[in-house]
Structure formats: C-alpha cells, structure tokens
C-alpha positions in Angstrom: 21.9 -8.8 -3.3 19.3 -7.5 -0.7 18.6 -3.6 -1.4 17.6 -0.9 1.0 13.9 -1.4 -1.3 13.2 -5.2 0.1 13.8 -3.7 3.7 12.3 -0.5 4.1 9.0 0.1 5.1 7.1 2.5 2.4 4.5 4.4 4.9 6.6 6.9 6.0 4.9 9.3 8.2 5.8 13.6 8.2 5.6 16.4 9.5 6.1 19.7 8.9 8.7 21.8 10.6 6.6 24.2 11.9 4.4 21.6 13.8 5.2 21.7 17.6 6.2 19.2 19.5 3.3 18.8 21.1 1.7 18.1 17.5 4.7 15.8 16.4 4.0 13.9 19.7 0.4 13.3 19.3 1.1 12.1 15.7 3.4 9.6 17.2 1.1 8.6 19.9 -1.5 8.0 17.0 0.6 6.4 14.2 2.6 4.2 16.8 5.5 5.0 15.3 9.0 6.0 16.9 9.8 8.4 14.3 8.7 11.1 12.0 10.5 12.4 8.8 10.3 15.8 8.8 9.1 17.4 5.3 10.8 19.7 2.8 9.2 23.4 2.3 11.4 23.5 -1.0 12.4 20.9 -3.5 16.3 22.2 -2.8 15.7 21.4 1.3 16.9 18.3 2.4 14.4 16.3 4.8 14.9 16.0 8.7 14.0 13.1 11.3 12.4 13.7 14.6 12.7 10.5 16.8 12.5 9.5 20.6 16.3 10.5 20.6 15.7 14.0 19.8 12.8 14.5 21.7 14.2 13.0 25.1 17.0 15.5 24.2 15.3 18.6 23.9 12.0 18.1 26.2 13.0 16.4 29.0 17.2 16.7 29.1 16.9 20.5 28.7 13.6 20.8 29.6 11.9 22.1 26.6 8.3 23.7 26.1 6.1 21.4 24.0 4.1 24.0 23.1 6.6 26.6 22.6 9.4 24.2 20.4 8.7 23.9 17.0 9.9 20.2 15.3 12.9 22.3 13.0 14.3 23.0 16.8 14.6 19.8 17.9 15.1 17.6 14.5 17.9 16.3 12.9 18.3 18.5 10.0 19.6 17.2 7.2 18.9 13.6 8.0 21.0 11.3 6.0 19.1 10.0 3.4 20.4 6.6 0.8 18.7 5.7 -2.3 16.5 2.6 -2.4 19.0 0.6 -5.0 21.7 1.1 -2.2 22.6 -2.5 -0.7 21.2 -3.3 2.7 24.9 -4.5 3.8 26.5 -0.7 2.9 23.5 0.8 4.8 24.0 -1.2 8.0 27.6 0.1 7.7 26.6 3.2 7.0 24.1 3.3 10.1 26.8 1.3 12.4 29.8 4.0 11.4 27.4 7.2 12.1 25.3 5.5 15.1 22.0 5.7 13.4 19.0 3.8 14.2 17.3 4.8 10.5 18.2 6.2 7.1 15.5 8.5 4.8 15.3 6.5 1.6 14.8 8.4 -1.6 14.6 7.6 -5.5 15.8 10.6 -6.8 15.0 14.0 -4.7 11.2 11.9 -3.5 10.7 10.4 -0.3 10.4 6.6 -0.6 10.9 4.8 2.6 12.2 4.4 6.1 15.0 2.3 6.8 15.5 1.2 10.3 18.2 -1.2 12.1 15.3 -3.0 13.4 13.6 -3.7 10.2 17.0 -5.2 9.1 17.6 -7.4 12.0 13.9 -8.4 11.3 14.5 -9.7 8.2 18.1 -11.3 9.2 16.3 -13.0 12.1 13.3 -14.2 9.4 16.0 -15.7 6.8 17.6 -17.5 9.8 14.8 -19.3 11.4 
C-alpha cells in the first residue's frame, strides 16, 4: 500500500501568521513554491495554508493591501492536515471530496510534509510509463 510518506514532499516551507503578504509573496517568489504552510504560535493551534488560491482571492478579487494584510487574513485556517501512515488512495479522496489541491501532513502534532495532487499524479504517471 502507497502512504501519504512515499508521496509527500518533506521541505515544507512556513510562515508565520503575522508576515504580510507582501513577505509571504517574496518567500514564494524565492522558494518557487505555490504554497506556504502557515506556522503554529502554540502547540494547541492547528497550522494554516496560504496558496495562489487564497492570495488571488484576497489581493486581487477584493483588492487587498499587500502591505496592510497580514497571512492569518487571507489563509486557510485550520488547514486539513492527514498523518503520513494515511494511504495515498484515502487522501486523493479526501482531497477530491473537499476540492483540495494539498493536505498538511503530520506525525503526531509535528509538521512532516506537504501533500499535493500533483505530487500524486506524478508518481501515478511515473509507475505507468
């Protein structure tokens, strides 16, 4: 059985919720990456996402201030998060019945990963050619 663990990509890069956008933007812009997980302030928080989706939403649909916006206005707090045991097949369902284009991955309460659809089409498209 493939598990979230033999998909996900381990380098997550976060943020922290007071960051602005403009900050969460530049890190983007720098670590080529589409997405940030956005960090706990206590171990009882839960941990957010900050993607192109939210961003498109908040700074250019309703014309939000980059400067101004902080990443906890425009993230997805709580972001669903799976553990890294959890099969990749129930968290492609999981993803497909909520819309989501990644999943937090924890081992316990600890980030572990990023899982994203295209990491799993990836490897469906590597085992079939």
């Amino acid at each position: 059985m493939l598990t979230v663990k033999d998909v996900m990509v381990p380098e997550v890069v976060t943020i922290s919720p007071y960051s602005t956008l403009r900050e969460a933007l530049s890190m983007m812009k720098e670590r080529q990456v589409k997405s940030l997980v956005v960090e706990r302030q206590h171990a009882h928080d839960a941990y957010g996402m900050l993607s192109y989706r939210e961003l498109l939403d908040t700074v250019v649909a309703q014309d939000g201030d980059v400067d101004l916006l902080n990443v906890y206005d425009a993230a997805t707090i709580p972001a669903i998060t799976v553990n890294e045991d959890l099969s990749v097949r129930q968290a492609a369902a999981l993803m497909s019945r909520y819309h989501l284009s990644r999943l937090v991955v924890v081992e316990g309460s600890q980030l572990v990963g990023l899982l994203a659809m295209n990491d799993i089409l990836a490897r469906l498209m590597e085992e079939l050619t």
